[in-house]
Every structure is written in C-alpha cells, then in structure tokens.
PANU-415829 format. One record per residue (C-alpha): residue in one letter; x, y, z. Coordinates in steps of 0.2 Angstrom, whole numbers. Layout:
<pts>
+------+-------+-------+-------+
! resn !    c1 !    c2 !    c3 !
+------+-------+-------+-------+
!    A !     X !     Y !     Z !
...
+------+-------+-------+-------+
</pts>
This chain:
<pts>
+------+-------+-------+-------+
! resn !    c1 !    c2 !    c3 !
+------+-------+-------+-------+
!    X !    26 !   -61 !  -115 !
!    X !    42 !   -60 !  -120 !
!    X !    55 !   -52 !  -107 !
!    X !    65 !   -40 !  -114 !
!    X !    85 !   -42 !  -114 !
!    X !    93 !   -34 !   -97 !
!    X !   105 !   -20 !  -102 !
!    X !   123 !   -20 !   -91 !
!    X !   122 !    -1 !   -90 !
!    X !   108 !    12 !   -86 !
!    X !   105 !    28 !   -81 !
!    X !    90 !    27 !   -70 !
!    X !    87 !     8 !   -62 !
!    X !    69 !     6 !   -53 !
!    X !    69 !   -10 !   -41 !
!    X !    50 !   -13 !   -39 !
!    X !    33 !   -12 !   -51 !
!    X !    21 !    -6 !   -40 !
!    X !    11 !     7 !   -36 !
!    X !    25 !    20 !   -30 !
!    X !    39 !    13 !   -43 !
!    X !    27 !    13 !   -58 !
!    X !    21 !    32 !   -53 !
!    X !    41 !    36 !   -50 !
!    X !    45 !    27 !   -68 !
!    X !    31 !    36 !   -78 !
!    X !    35 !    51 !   -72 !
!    X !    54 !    49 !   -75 !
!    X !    50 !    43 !   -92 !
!    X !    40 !    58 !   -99 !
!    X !    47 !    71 !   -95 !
!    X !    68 !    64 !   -97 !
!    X !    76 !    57 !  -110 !
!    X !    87 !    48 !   -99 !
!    X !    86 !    28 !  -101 !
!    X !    76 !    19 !   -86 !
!    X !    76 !     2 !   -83 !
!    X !    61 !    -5 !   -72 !
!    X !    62 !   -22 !   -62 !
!    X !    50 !   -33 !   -53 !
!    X !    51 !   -50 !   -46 !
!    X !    33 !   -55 !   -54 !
!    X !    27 !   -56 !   -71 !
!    X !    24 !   -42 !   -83 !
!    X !     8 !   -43 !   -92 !
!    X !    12 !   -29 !  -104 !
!    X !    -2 !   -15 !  -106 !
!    X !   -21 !   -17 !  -101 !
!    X !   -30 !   -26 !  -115 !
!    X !   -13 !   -38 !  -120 !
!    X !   -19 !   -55 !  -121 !
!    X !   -11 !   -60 !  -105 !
!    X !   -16 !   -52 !   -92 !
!    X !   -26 !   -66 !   -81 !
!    X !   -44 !   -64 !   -75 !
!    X !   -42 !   -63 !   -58 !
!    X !   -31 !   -48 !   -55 !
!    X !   -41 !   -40 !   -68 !
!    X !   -59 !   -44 !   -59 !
!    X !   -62 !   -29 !   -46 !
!    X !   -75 !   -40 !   -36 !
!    X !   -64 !   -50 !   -28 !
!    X !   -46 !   -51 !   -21 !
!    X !   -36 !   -64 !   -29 !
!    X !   -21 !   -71 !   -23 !
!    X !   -12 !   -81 !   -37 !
!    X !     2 !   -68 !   -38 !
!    X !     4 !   -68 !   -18 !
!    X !    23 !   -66 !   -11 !
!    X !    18 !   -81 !     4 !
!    X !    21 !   -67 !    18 !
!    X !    14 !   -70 !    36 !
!    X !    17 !   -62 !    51 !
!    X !    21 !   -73 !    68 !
!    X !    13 !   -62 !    82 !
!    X !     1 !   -57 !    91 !
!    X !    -6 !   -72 !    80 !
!    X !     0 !   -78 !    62 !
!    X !    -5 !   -69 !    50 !
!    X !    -7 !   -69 !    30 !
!    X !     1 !   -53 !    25 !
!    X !    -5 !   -52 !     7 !
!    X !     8 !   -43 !    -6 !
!    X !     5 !   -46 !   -27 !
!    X !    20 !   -50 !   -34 !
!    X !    18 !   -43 !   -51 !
!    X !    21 !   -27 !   -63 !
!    X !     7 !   -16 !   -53 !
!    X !    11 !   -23 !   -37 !
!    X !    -2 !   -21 !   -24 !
!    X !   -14 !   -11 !   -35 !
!    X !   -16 !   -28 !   -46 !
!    X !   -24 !   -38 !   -33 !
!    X !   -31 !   -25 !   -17 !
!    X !   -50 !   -20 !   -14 !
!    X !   -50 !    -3 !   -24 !
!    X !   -53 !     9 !   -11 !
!    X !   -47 !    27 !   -14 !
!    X !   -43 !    38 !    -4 !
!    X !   -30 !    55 !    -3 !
!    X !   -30 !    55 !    18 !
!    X !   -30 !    71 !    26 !
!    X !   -23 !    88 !    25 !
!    X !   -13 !    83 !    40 !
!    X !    -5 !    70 !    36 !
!    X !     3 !    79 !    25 !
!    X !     5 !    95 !    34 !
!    X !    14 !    82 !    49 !
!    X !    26 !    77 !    37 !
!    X !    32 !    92 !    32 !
!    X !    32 !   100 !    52 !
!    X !    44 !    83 !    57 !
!    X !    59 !    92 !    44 !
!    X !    52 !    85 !    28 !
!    X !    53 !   101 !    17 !
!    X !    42 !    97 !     2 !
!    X !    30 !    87 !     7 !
!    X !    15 !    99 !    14 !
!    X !    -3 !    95 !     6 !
!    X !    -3 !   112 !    -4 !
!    X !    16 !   105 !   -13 !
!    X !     9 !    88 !   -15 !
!    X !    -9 !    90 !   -17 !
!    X !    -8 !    93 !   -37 !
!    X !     1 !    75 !   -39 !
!    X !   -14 !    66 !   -26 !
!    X !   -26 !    73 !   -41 !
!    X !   -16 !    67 !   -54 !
!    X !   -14 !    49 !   -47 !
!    X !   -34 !    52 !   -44 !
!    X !   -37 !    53 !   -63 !
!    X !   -24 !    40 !   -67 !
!    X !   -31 !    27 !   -57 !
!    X !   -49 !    31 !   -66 !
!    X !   -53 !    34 !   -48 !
!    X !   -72 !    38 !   -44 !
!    X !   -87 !    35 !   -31 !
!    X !  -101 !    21 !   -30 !
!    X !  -118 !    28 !   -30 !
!    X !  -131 !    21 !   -16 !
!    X !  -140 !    11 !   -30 !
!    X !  -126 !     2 !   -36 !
!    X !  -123 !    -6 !   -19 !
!    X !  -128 !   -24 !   -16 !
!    X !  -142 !   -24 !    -1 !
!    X !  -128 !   -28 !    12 !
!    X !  -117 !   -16 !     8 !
!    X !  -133 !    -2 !     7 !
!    X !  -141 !   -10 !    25 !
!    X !  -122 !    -6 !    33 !
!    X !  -124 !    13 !    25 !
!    X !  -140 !    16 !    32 !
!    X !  -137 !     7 !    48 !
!    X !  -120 !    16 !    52 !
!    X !  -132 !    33 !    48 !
!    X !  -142 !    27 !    62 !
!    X !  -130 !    23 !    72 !
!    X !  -125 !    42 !    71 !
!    X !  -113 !    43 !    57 !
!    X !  -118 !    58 !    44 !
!    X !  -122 !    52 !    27 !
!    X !  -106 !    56 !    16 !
!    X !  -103 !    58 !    -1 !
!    X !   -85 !    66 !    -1 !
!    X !   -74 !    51 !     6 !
!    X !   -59 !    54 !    -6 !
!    X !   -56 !    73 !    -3 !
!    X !   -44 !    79 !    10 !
!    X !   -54 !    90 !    20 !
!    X !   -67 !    73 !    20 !
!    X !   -71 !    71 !    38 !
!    X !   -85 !    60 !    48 !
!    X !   -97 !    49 !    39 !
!    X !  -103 !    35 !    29 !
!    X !  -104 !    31 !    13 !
!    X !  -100 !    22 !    -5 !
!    X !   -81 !    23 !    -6 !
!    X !   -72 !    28 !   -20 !
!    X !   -63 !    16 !   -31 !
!    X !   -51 !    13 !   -46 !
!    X !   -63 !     1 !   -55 !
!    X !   -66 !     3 !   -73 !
!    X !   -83 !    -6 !   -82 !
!    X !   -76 !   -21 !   -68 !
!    X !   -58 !   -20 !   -70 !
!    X !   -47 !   -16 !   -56 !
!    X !   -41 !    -2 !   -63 !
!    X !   -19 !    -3 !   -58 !
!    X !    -4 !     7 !   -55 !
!    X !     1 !    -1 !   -72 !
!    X !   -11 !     4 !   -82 !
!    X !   -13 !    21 !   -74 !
!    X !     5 !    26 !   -74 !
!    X !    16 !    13 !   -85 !
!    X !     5 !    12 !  -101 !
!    X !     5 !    32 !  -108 !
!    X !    26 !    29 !  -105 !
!    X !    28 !    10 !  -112 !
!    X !    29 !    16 !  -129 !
!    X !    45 !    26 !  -125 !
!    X !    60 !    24 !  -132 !
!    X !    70 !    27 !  -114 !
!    X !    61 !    15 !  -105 !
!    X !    63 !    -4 !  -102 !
!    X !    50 !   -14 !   -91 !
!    X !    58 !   -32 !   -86 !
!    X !    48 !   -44 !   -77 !
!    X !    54 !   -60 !   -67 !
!    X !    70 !   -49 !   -63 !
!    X !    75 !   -51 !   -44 !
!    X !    84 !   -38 !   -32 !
!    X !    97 !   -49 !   -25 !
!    X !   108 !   -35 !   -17 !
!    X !   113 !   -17 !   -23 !
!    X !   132 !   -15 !   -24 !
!    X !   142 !    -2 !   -15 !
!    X !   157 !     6 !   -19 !
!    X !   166 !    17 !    -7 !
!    X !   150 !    23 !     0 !
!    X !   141 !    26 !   -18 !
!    X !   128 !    14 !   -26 !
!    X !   134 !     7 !   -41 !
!    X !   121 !    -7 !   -48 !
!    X !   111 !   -21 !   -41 !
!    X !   114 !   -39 !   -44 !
!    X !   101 !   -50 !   -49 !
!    X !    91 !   -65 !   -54 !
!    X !    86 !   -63 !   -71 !
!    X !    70 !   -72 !   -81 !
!    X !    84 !   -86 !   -86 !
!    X !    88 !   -89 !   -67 !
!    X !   106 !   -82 !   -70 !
!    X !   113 !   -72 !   -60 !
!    X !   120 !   -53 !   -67 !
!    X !   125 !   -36 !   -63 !
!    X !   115 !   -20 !   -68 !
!    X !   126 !    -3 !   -67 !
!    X !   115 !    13 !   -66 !
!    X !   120 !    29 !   -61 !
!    X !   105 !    32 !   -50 !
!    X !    97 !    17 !   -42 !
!    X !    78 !    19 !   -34 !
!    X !    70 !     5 !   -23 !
!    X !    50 !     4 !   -23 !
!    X !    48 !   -14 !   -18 !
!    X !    36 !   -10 !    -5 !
!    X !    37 !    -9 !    14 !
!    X !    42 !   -26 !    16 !
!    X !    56 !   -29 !     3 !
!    X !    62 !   -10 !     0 !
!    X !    69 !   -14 !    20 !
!    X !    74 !   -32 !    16 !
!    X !    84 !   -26 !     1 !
!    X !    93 !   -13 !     8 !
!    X !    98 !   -26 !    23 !
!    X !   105 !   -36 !     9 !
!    X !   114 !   -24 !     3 !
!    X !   122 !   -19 !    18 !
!    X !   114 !    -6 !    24 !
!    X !   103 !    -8 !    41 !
!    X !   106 !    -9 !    60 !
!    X !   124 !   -17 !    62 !
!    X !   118 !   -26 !    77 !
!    X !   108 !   -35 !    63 !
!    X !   118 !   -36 !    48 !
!    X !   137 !   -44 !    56 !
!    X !   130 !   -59 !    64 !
!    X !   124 !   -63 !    47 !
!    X !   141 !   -62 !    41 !
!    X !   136 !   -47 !    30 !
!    X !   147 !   -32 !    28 !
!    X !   141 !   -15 !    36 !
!    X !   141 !    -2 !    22 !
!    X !   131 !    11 !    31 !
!    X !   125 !     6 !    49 !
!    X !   105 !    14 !    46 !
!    X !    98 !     7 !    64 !
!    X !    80 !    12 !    56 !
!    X !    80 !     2 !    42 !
!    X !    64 !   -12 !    42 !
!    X !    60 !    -2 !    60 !
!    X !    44 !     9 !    62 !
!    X !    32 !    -4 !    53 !
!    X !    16 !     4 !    52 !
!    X !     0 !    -1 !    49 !
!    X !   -19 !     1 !    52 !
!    X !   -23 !   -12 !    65 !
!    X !   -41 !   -20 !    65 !
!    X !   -53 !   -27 !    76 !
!    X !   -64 !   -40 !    64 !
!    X !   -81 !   -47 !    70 !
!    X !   -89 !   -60 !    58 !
!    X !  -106 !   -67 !    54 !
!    X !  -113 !   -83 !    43 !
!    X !  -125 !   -72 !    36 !
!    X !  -146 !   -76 !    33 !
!    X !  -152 !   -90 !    27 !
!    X !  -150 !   -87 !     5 !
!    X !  -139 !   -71 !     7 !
!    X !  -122 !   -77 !    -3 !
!    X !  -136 !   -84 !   -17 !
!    X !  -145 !   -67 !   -18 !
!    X !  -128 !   -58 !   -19 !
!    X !  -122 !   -72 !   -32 !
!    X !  -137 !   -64 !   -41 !
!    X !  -134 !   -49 !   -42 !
!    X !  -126 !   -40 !   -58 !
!    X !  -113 !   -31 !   -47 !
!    X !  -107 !   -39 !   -32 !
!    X !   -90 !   -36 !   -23 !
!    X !   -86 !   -39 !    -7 !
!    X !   -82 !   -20 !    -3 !
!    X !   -92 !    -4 !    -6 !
!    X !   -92 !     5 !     7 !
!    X !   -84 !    14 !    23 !
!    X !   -90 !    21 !    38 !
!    X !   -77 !    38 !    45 !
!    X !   -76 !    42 !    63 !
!    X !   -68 !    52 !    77 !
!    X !   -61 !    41 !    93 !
!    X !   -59 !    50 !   110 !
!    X !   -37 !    49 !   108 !
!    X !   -40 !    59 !    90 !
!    X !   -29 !    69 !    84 !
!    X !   -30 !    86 !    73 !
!    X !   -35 !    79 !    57 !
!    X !   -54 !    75 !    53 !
!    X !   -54 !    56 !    57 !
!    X !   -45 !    42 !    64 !
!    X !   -55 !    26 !    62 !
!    X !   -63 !    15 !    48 !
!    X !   -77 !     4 !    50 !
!    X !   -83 !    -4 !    35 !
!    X !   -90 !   -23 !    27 !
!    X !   -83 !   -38 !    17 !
!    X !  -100 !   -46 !    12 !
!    X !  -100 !   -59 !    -1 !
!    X !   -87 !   -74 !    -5 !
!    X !   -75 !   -63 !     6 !
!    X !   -62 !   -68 !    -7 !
!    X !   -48 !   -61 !    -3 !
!    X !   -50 !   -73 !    15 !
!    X !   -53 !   -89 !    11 !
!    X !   -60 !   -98 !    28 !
!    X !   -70 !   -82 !    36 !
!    X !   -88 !   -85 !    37 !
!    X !   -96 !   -74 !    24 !
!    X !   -98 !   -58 !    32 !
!    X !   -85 !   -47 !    41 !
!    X !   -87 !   -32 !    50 !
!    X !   -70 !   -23 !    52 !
!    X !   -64 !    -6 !    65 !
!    X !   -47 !     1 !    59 !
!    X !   -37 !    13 !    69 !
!    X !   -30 !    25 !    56 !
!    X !   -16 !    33 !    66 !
!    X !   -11 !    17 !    74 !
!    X !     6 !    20 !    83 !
!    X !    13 !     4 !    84 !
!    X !    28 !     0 !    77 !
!    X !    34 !   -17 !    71 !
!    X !    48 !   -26 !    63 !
!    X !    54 !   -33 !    44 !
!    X !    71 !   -40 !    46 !
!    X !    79 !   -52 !    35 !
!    X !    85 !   -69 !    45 !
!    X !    99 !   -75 !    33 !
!    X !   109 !   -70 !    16 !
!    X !    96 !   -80 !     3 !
!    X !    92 !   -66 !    -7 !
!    X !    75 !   -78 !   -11 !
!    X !    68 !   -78 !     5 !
!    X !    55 !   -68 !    13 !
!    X !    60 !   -57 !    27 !
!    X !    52 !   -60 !    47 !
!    X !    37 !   -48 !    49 !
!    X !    31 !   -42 !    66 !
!    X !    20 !   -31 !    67 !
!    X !    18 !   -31 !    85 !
!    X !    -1 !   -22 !    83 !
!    X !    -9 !   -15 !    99 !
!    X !     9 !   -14 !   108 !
!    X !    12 !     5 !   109 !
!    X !    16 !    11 !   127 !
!    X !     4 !    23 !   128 !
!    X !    -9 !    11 !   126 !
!    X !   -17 !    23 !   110 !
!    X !   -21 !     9 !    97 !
!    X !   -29 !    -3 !   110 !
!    X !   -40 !    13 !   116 !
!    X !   -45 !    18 !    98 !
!    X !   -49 !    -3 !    93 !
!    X !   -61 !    -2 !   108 !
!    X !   -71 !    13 !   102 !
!    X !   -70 !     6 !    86 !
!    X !   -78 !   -12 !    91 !
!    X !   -91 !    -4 !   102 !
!    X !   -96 !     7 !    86 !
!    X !   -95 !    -8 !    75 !
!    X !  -105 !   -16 !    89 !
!    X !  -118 !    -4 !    87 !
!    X !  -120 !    -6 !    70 !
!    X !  -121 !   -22 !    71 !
!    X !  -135 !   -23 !    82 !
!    X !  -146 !   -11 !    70 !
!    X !  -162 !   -22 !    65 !
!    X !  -162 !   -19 !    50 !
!    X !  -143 !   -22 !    48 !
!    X !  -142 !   -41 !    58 !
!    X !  -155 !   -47 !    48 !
!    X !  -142 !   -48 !    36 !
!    X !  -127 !   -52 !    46 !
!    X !  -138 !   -66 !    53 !
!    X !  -128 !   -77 !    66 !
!    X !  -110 !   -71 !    73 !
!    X !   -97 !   -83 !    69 !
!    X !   -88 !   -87 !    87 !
!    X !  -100 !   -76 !    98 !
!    X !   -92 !   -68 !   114 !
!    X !   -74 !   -68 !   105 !
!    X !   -63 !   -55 !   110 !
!    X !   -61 !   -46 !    96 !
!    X !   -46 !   -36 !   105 !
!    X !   -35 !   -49 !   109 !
!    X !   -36 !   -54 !    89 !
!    X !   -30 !   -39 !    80 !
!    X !   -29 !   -41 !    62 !
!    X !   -19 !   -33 !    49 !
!    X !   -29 !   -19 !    35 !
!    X !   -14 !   -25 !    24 !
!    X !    -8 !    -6 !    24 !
!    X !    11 !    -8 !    27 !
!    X !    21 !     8 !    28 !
!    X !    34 !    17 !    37 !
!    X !    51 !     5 !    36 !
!    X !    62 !    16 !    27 !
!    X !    55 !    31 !    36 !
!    X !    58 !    48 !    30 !
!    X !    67 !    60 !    42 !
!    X !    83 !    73 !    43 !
!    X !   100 !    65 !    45 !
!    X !   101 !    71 !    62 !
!    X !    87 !    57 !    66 !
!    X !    92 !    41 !    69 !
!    X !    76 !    31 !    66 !
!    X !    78 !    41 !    50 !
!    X !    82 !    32 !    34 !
!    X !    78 !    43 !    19 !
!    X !    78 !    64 !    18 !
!    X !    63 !    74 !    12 !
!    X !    72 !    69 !    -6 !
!    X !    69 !    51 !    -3 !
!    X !    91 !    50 !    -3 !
!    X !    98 !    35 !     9 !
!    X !   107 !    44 !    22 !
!    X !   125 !    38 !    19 !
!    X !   124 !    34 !     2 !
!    X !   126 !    41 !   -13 !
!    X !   115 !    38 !   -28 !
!    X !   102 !    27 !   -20 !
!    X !    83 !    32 !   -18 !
!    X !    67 !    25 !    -8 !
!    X !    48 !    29 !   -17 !
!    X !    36 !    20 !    -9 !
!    X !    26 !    19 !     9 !
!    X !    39 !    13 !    16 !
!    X !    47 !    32 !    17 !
!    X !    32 !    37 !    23 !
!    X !    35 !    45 !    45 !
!    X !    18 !    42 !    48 !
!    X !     3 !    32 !    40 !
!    X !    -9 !    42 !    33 !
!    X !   -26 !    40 !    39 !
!    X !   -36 !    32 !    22 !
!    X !   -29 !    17 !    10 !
!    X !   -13 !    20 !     6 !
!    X !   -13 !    16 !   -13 !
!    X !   -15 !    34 !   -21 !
!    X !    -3 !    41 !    -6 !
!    X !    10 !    27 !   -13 !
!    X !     5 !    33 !   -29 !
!    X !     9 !    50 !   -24 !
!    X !    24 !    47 !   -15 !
!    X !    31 !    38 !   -31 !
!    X !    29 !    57 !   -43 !
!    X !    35 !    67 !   -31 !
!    X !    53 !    58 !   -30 !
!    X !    51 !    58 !   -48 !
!    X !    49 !    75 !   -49 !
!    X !    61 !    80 !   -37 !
!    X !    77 !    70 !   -45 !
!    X !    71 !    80 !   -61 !
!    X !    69 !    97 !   -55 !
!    X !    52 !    97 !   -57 !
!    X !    38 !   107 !   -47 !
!    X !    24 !    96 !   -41 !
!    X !    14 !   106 !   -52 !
!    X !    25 !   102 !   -66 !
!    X !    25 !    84 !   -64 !
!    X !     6 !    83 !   -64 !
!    X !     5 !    86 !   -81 !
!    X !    13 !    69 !   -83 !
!    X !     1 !    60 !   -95 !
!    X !   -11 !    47 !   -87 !
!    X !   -22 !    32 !   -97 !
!    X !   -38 !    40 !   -99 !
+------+-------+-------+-------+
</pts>
C-alpha cells in the first residue's frame, strides 16, 4: 500500500509498531485529539482483510520468518533471535500463547519503587488486551494426538489438569493454552489495537520509516531522524517522542541517540547526552532447555492430515525447589509438527523454561550505522547464584519424565542426539525483556520511572518489555500489550480503568 507522506512536525511520535507501540498508539489516539504519528521499520499491511497482508504472518499454525530482523546471539552458542519487522511487530509472526503472568509480577514491580504498576492498577488493562487480542483457550478435542498425549502424560507425570492458564491467580498444571487465533488467523497487535484507531483523523501509520537517532537539544528530545520509504533521509519534530521498538532496538536506538553507558558511547565517537549505564543492560529472557525427537514412523503425515494442526497447543506449569512467591516458575511444553518456526530441528521438541530466569545479558550497538543490528548476549545460565542453571535441571528432569510416559514416546519416537546435554545448550523462548529497565532515578541500572520517562531527558518515553524490571513469568505478548496502555494512559491522565474502555476489534 501506499505510504502516507511524513509530516515535519507532530505532536505525539511512536518509534515502533508492535505490540507495546500499537497498544500505546490506539490508546493515545481514542481518547486525544492530539496528532500521532506511528513508525516502523517494516511494512504496513493496512488493516486485517486489505488485500495485502501475506499468508504467512496471517496463518496461526506455523511461525514464519519472512519479516525476520536477521538477529542472532553469539554465546553460549549462536543463536537465531527471531524479531518480525512489521506493523504488529512480534505478535505478527510468534506462537500465540497468551498469558497475563502472575499477581506478583506485578506486585514486585510496584514494591522495587514503581508506583503504578500493582496487579489491581494494571489488571483492568491485561483484560482489555485479552479481548483485543481475541484471546481464548483450546479445548482437549481440538488438540492434534501429540499435543493431547503430552497433556495427558504431563497429568501422569503429576501435573494437575488445568483449564485456567491465562488468569493471574493460574498456578500448577497442564493444559490447552490460550491463544490469540481467530478462524486460523494469528490474531495481531494490529488488528487488536491499531484498526478501531486507523480511521482517525489524528493518527498517521508510516511503514518502511527507520529510527536512525532521536535529537537532543539541551537535554530535551526534539525529533528523530530517519530513513524514510524513499530512502532519504529526514527530520520528524514532535513534542513528545515514545520508543517501543522492542527489547533489542528500544536500547540500540537510544545508544544512537546518545544516551547509554559513556564507557560505550565515546569510543564510538558518539556524543554523550545523558550517561544512562543501564541502557541495553538487564537482558532478560526465559532460558530453555530443548530435547528433540524424530517422531514414529508416519506421525508428520498424520498431523499433515489433520484439519488443525499447529506446532503449539499446549503448556505444562510447575513449581522448581528455587521458586519464588508467585504460583509457578517453569514451562514445559511441545513443538510437534513441521516445527516451522525452526527450520533444521527434528520434528518434535520438548522444551523446560525458567520463568524467573535471573540472568542478565547484553544489546550494545558496535558502530554508528544506524542499519545495523546491535550485538546480543544473552549470557543464559550465567547468574552468580547459580538459580537459572538449578531451575533448567528440574525442569529437564520433569521433561524427562514426561518423556519417558508410554504412551507419550510412542510418539516422540527416537531422540535426536541421545545423551546430549541439554544444560550445556541453553536456548532462547524468544521472550526478550528488561533493557530499558524501569526503576527510580536514584537506581543506576535504572533507565525509565514508573511513567516510563528517560531519566535525564525531557520529552522522551519507553512502552514496551524492554522497561519491564523483571520478566513476568508467562509469554510476554499481552504484558507488552499492557505495558504499551498503561504509558498511554498515564501521559493522558487517564486511570487504568479509564483507558480500558479504549475500543478493541471485536
């Protein structure tokens, strides 16, 4: 489609059309009559049902990757760090598991100096990115026989049968997970939150506009410059200027711009305008342990079959020895089928997630190109205390169990690289948060308040996981989602509650 003509001035400028900057803009944009201007660095396939959109990112049974920003992490191994670079971001191409995490998460937030941010404030606007992401739960007889086997063998294997995986109070168990799929569509963040606002007179939508740098002007941000669809170079003014380009290029850009470790930013011959040491620091993620399986003889052909048959349905719930006060802290669930979204695995994989992994890695930029990708480490398993590494070993020896179920490895048949070390091979849940962390001023690891406001800087915001202090425990898209509003409704004045009455696509 046709990419509307960038304005020189705006009031509001969003940098990022994923899940926590569409939320943030179709807030903004209902309930203000202030103009927005929304960028991203991928294409914008205009409103569900336009002609455009391609079948790929549209089809919720597998994970495509043709809108895939190239990101791979060099250590503990090298890693594919999948990001959709697209209007709906993440939400566009991911496996469509919802979830709201726990009242604690929230509650923790709040109790490290983030007023605002308690499960009872923020609770009303997790149920409103619920509904706009069509979200709802698979019943047992719409699972494909592998997906229903790993149910009833996690049961077995002492897990209680659950049917409550997206509520906050949601403890142990196993079950079908809830998901934002709609008649087989992956039901995005652009359809949820951009197309009730699209018609509005206030908002813009520009795709194939890249964040080069955002300008400073004695300690104020004034615009951002960037690459426009024509490949030339210009300037955006806006009095207010809101990143959401995730939680690997919210950091990146802000580096860019100036604003990071100085210890980072001066050797790279760019000018310090606020010295943020936590900036691209506290990389967070939910670190996995993976075992893998060819599967018995005719299982992908009896899946083919099948009239519904994604890779994911399903996740398992339990509590590790090292958890903490919330309900859970580890995922084990199944990727059975053409395991898409991993081209080169074996058909079948069993994964074990720590949910409250501490680890903390790193996204630095390595040079001025404003084009390239930033340097990801994640440094998985490498907290002090050994924590993660304790909670991936409970994990693989659950996953074990299931595993072993009879009924269960007749399925899996075979494992792919028997006797593997599973430990020493951590992999990624693709849930990165936590590089623009949200903290008081007086924290230095701290790069956002409880208002999502860049300490140091005037007039520039953060919305999306990357503010988040710690991961929540469950898939982070509705939490972004979440996240996204609640900035929104806070630079309007609004009440959580208030904000939740912004219109969704029903």
């Amino acid at each position: 489609m046709t990419e509307p003509e960038l304005p020189e001035h705006v009031e509001t400028l969003v940098v990022g059309a994923g899940t926590g900057g569409a939320a943030l803009t179709g807030v903004l944009a209902a309930h203000s009559g202030e103009s927005v201007l929304l960028i991203d660095a991928g294409p914008d396939y205009g409103p569900y049902g336009a002609a455009g959109w391609p079948s790929d990112m549209l089809d919720a049974k597998s994970i495509p990757l043709s809108h895939d920003w190239g990101l791979v992490s060099a250590r503990p191994q090298s890693l594919d760090l999948p990001r959709a670079r697209i209007v709906g971001g993440c939400s566009a191409h991911n496996g469509c598991t919802v979830s709201r995490g726990a009242r604690a998460d929230y509650d923790g937030w709040a109790a490290a100096g983030n007023p605002g941010w308690r499960a009872e404030t923020v609770e009303p606007l997790l149920d409103w990115a619920h509904r706009g992401l069509r979200a709802r739960r698979y019943r047992m007889d719409e699972l494909t026989v592998a997906q229903a086997g790993f149910v009833r063998a996690g049961v077995r294997a002492g897990l209680p049968f659950a049917d409550d995986l997206d509520e906050l109070e949601a403890g142990v168990g196993i079950g079908p997970m809830p998901v934002n799929i709609v008649d087989g569509t992956r039901w995005n963040a652009a359809f949820a939150f951009l197309d009730p606002v699209r018609a509005r007179p206030n908002l813009r939508i520009a795709g194939h506009v890249h964040a080069r740098r955002i300008m400073i002007e004695h300690g104020v941000a004034v615009g951002v410059e960037v690459t426009g669809p024509d490949g030339r170079v210009a300037i955006i003014r806006a009095r207010r200027i809101v990143v959401a380009a995730g939680a690997y290029h919210s950091p990146a850009l802000l580096q860019r711009s100036g604003l990071g470790p100085a210890g980072l930013l001066r050797p790279l011959g760019i000018e310090v305008a606020a010295d943020l040491p936590g900036v691209g620091g506290n990389l967070l993620d939910h670190a996995c342990v993976e075992l893998d399986f060819l599967g018995r003889p005719g299982l992908l052909d009896a899946l083919a079959a099948t009239a519904w048959n994604p890779d994911e349905q399903t996740v398992g719930r339990a509590r590790s020895s090292r958890c903490d006060n919330g309900p859970y802290d580890v995922h084990v669930f199944m990727v059975a089928g053409a395991n898409s979204g991993h081209p080169g695995l074996p058909p079948i994989s069993l994964y074990g997630g720590a949910m409250r992994a501490t680890s903390q890695g790193l996204v630095a930029i390595t040079g001025t190109d404003p084009h390239a990708n930033p340097s990801v480490d994640h440094r998985y398993g490498t907290d002090p205390e050994g924590h993660d590494r304790a909670v991936l070993g409970e994990a693989l020896a659950l996953l074990s169990e299931i595993a072993a179920d009879r009924e269960l490895a007749d399925i899996l048949g075979p494992e792919h690289r028997p006797g593997r070390d599973a430990l020493a091979e951590i992999v990624s849940y693709c849930h990165p948060a936590g590089t623009c962390k949200m903290g008081p001023a007086h924290d230095p690891s701290a790069v956002v308040g409880a208002d999502g406001a860049v300490h140091g800087v005037n007039g520039l915001y953060v919305a999306d996981a990357s503010i988040m202090p710690e991961i929540t425990r469950g898939n982070i898209n509705l939490p972004t989602a979440m996240i996204g509003a609640r900035i929104a409704a806070g630079l309007l004045g609004l009440d959580p509650a208030q904000a939740a009455a912004t219109p969704s696509a029903l």
